[in-house]
Each structure stands twice: as structure tokens, then as C-alpha cells.
C-alpha positions in Angstrom: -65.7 149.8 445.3 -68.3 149.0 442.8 -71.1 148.7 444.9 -73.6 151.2 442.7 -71.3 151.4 439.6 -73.3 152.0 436.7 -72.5 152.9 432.9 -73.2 156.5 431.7 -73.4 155.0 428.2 -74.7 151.7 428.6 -75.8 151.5 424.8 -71.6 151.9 423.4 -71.2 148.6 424.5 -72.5 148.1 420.7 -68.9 149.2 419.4 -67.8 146.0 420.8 -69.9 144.1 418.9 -68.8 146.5 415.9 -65.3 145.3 416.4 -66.3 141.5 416.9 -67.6 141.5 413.8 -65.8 143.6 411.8 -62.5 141.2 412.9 -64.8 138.2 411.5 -65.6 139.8 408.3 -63.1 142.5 407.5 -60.0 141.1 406.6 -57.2 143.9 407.1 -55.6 144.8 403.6 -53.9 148.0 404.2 -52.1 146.9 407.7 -49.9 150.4 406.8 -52.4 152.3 408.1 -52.8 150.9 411.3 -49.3 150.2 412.3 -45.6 150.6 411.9 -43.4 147.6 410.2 -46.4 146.5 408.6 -44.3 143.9 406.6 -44.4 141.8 410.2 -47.8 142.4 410.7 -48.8 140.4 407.6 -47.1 137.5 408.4 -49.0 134.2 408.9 -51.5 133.8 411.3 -49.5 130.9 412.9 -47.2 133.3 414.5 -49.4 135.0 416.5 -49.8 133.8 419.8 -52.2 133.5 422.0 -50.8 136.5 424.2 -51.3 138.7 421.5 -54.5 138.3 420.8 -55.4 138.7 424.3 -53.7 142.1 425.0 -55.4 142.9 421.7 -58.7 142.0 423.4 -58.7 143.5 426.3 -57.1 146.6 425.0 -59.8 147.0 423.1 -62.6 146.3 425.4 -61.4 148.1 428.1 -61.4 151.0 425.5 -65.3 150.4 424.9 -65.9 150.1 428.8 -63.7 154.0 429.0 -66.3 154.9 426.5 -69.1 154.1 428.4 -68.1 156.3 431.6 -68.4 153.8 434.6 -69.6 155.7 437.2 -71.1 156.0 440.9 -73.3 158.4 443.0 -72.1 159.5 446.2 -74.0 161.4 448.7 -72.5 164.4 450.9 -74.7 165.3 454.1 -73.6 168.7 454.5 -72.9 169.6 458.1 -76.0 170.9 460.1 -74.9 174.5 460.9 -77.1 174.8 464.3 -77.7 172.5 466.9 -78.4 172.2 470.6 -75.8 174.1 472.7 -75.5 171.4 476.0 -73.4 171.7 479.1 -72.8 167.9 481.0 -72.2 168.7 484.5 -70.9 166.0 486.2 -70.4 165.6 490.2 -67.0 164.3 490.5 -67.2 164.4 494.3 -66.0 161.3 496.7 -69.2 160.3 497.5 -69.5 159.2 494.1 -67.1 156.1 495.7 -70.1 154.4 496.0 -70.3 150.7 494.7 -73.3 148.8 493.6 -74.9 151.0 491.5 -74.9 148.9 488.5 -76.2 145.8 489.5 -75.0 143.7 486.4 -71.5 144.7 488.0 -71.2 145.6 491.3 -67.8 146.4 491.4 -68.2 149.5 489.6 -68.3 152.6 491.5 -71.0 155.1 490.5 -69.0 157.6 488.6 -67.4 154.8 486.6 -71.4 154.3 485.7 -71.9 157.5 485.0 -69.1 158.2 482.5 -70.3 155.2 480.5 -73.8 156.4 479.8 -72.2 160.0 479.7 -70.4 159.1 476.9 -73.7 157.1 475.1 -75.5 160.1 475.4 -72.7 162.2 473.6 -72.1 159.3 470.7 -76.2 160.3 470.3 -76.1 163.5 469.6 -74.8 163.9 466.4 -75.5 167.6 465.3 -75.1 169.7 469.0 -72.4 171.7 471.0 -71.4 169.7 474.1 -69.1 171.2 476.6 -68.0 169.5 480.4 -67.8 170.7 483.7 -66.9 169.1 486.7 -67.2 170.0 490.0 -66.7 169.0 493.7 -65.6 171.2 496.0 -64.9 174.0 493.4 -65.9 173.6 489.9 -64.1 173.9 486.6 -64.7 173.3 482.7 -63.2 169.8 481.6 -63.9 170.6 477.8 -65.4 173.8 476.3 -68.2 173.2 473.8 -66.9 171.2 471.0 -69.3 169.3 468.0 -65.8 166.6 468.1 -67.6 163.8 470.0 -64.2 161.4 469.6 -62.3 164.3 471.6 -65.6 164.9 474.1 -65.9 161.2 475.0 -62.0 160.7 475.8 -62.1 163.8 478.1 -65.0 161.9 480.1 -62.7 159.2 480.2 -59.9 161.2 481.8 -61.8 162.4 484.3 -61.8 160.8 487.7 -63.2 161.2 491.4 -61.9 164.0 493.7 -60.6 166.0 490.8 -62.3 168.9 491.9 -62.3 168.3 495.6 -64.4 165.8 497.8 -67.3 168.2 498.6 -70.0 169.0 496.8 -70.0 172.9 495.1 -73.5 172.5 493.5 -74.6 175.9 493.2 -70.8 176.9 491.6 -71.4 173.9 489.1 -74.7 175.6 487.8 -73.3 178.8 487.3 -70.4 177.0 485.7 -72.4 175.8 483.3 -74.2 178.9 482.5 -70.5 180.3 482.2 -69.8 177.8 479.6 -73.2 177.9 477.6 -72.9 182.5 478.0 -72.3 183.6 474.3 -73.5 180.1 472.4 -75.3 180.7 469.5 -77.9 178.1 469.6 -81.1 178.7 469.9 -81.6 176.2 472.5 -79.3 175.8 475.2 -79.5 173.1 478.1 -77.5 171.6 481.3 -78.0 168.2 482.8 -77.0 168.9 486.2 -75.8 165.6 487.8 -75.2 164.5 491.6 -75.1 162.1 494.3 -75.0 164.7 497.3 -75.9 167.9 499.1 -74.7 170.9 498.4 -72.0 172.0 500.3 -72.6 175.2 502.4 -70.0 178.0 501.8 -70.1 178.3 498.4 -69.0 181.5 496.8 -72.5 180.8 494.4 -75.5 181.5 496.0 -78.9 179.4 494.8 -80.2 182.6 493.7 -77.6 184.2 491.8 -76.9 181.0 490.0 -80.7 180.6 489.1 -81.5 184.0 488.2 -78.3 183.6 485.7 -79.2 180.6 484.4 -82.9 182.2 483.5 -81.4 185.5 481.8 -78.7 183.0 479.6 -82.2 181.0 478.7 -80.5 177.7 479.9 -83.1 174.8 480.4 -81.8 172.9 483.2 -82.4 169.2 483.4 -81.6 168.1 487.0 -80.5 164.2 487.9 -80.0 163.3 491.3 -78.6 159.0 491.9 -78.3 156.7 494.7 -80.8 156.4 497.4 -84.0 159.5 497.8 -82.0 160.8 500.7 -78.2 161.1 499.5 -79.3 164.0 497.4 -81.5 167.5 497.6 -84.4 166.0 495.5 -86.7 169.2 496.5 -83.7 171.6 495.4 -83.1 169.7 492.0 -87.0 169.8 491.4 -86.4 173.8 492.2 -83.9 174.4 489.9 -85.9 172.2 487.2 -89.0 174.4 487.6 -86.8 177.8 487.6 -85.4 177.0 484.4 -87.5 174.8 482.7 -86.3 172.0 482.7 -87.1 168.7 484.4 -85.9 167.0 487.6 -85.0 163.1 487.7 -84.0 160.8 490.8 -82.0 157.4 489.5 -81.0 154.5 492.2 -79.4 152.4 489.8 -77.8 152.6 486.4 -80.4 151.2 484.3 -82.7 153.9 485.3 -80.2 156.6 484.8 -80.1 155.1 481.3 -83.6 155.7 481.0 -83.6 158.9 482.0 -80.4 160.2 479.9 -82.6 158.3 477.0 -85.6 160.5 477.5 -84.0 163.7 477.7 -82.2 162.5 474.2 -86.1 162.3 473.4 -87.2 165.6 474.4 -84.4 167.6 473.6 -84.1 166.2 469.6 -82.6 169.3 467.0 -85.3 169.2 463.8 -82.2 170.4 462.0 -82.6 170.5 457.9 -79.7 169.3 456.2 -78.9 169.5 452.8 -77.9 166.0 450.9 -75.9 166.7 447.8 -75.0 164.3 445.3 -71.3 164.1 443.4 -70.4 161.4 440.4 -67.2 160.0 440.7 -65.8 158.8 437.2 -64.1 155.7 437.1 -63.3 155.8 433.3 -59.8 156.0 434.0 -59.0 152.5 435.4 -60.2 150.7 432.3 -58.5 153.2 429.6 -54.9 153.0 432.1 -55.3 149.2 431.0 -56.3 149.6 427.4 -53.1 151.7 426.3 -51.0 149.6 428.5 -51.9 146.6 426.6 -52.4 147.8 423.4 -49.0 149.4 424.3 -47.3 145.8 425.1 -49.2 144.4 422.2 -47.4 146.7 419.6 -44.0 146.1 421.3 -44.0 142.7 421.4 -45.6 142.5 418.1 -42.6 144.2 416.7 -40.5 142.3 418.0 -39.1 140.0 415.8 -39.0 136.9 418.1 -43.0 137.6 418.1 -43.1 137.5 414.1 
């Protein structure tokens, strides 16, 4: 709490000097003036106690320290207003079964992996849109685009294999995600395209369509195949990278999908000004609540006649 407190007035910490020395040298005379039932007030100095003249005390220096306005700066980051507009698609599929993908523990499966760097990449990025679709044999939105990363990260969590099917409905998953990022108002607006698989044939998506959509929404498409070169369509993902502009990745373990999830955190950083703005909060009220409430006990229990 007072981490950065500072004095407005430093210099009125003089008056408490003024009243140190004035009680050294300026013996009261008129004690009328200052208080009611003065008659008590002019008793001996023997009867007041030590109590007294502490409440008197720190009444009167917590009065000085009101005075001088304690006070802290505090910094507001206003929210950025625009961002990047991103759509995590993630193959839910049962192939993604698949142990030993994490070789620090191989009892994960591979989209246990994935939804733990999933959700490192979303606790990243701070000022963008992030939406999540899923997809197997069909595909479907998990979350529409949300900047609420705490609500973004448990939906990842919820999500589990075959959700969407066992098969692989690659071509439905891009157009899904052009579906989700259609109307954004981001300038830029990317997918990361994940899988472990073929597509499956059948699809009610053609290749084609789903590219030539994702080029008129202006969706950059950033295209990750894991596991082993041959569990997945590595020319087809490089395809649909070089369509869209985006990049294609192959990962065979975790640390490199790290790596790669890393790098497009790299590439695709918002330059986003934000505006700081700085606020005082006062804090002159603490000390003056204590000064009147002791100066307030000092009068009372200076009247009373017990006290005198």
C-alpha cells in the first residue's frame, strides 16, 4: 500500500515543528478559547496523563500529515482497441490417441500436448481476438472470438478427442475458420491450421472452395502438421500455406511444436499504441479519520472529571 507514497506538500511538515515549539514556549493563558470547561483544563499538570498527551500528539500530527496530501501515482494502460483477429483450429480426431509425443512424458497423448502449448500461445497474446474450432469428422466452433483469455483457455481444456468424430474433415475445418474470422474487424486476420492426419475424402468442403474463401476473407493461414512426415499431407499443408500466405510447419515431438507456436508468436506480433494514463489516489483521509478520532477521545476523556 505505500509502495510510491509521496507527500504533495512535503514542506508543511514545518507546522509540526510550529506546534513543538509553540507548546515549549507558549504557555496557554486563555484556555476558554480553545476548549469547553476550561476551569478543568487549568488544573495541574500532574493530572494529565500520559494518554492524554499522546492522543494530543498524534491528533495533531496526523493533522499536519492530512495537510500535506499523501499521495500515489497509478498507471492505467488503456485497452488496445485493435488487434490480431486468430482462429486455432485444432484436429480433435482419434488419431490424435497417439502417445509419446512428449518425450519428457510419454504417457501423454498428442492432443493432451497440444492443448498445453495451445493454451501458452493464447496466455501470449495479450491484445488479439482468438476464436476455436475443432474438427474431426465434421467441424464446429468451440468458442467464437473472444479477447477473455481465462474463458479461451478453459474451453481448450474442455475439449477432448473424438468430439467431432474420428475422421479427419480438413478442408470443412479451413472453411470453418474462415467462417469464424468472416466479418472481424482486424486488420490482420490468421488461422493456425493443426493436424496429425489426412484429410478424409467426402467432405462437403472442397480444397478449392475452402482456399479461394480463405483468400477473398484475407485470412493468412499458418499450417502445422505433427507426428511422423507421413501421418500427415505435408505437400497439401505447404499448399494451403502458399495460397494464403502463410507458412507451413511439420513437428514430431512437442518441443518442436513449441518452437514453432513460439515463432509464429514472433511473426505475427500487433505494434498496437496504447495509451498509459496516470491517476493520483489521495490518501489524506486515513491520517485526518485518526486525528479527529483522537483529538475527539482526548476532549472526552479530558472532560471527564476522573481525568482532571
Amino acid at each position: 500500500m505505500f509502495d510510491g507514497l509521496y507527500f504533495e506538500f512535503p514542506k508543511l511538515v514545518f507546522v509540526l515543528f510550529f506546534y513543538l515549539a509553540c507548546d515549549a514556549l507558549c504557555k496557554m493563558r486563555l484556555p476558554s478559547i480553545y476548549f469547553p470547561h476550561t476551569q478543568r483544563f487549568g488544573d495541574a499538570t500532574a493530572g494529565v496523563s500520559r494518554l492524554l498527551w499522546f492522543l494530543k500528539w498524534l491528533g495533531i500530527t496526523m493533522l499536519v500529515i492530512a495537510l500535506m496530501s499523501p499521495v500515489k501515482d497509478a498507471q492505467i494502460q488503456a485497452k488496445p482497441q485493435q488487434g490480431y483477429d486468430i482462429a486455432l483450429v485444432l484436429d480433435a480426431s482419434h488419431s490424435m490417441k497417439a502417445q509419446g509425443f512428449d518425450g519428457s512424458d510419454a504417457a501423454l497423448n498428442r492432443f493432451e500436448v497440444v492443448q498445453r502449448i495451445v493454451k501458452d500461445f493464447i496466455r501470449k497474446r495479450e491484445s488479439d481476438n482468438l476464436g476455436v474450432v475443432v474438427f474431426g469428422a465434421y467441424s464446429f466452433i468451440a468458442s467464437p472470438l473472444t479477447y477473455d483469455r481465462n474463458i479461451l483457455s478453459r474451453v481448450v481444456e474442455q475439449l477432448y478427442i473424438g468430439m467431432a468424430g474420428k475422421f479427419t474433415a480438413l478442408f470443412e475445418a479451413l472453411g470453418q475458420a474462415v467462417n469464424l474470422l468472416h466479418g472481424a474487424k482486424a486488420k490482420s486476420r490468421i488461422a493456425i491450421l493443426l493436424t496429425d492426419g489426412h484429410n478424409t475424402p467426402g467432405g462437403k468442403v472442397p480444397l478449392e472452395a475452402a482456399l479461394e474463401l480463405a483468400k477473398k476473407e484475407g485470412v493468412r493461414v499458418y499450417a502445422i502438421g505433427i507426428g511422423a512426415s507421413n501421418e500427415y499431407n505435408g505437400p497439401l499443408l505447404q499448399k494451403i500455406a502458399d495460397e494464403t500466405g502463410g507458412k507451413a510447419y511439420g513437428a514430431q515431438n512437442a518441443l518442436q511444436l513449441q518452437q514453432i507456436y513460439d515463432e509464429i508468436d514472433t511473426l505475427e506480433k500487433s505494434e498496437i499504441e496504447t495509451n498509459d494514463f496516470t491517476y493520483k489516489q489521495y490518501y489524506y483521509l486515513y491520517p485526518l479519520f485518526i486525528a479527529v478520532m483522537s483529538l475527539l477521545l482526548y476532549v472526552y476523556l479530558r472532560n471527564k472529571r476522573e481525568w482532571a
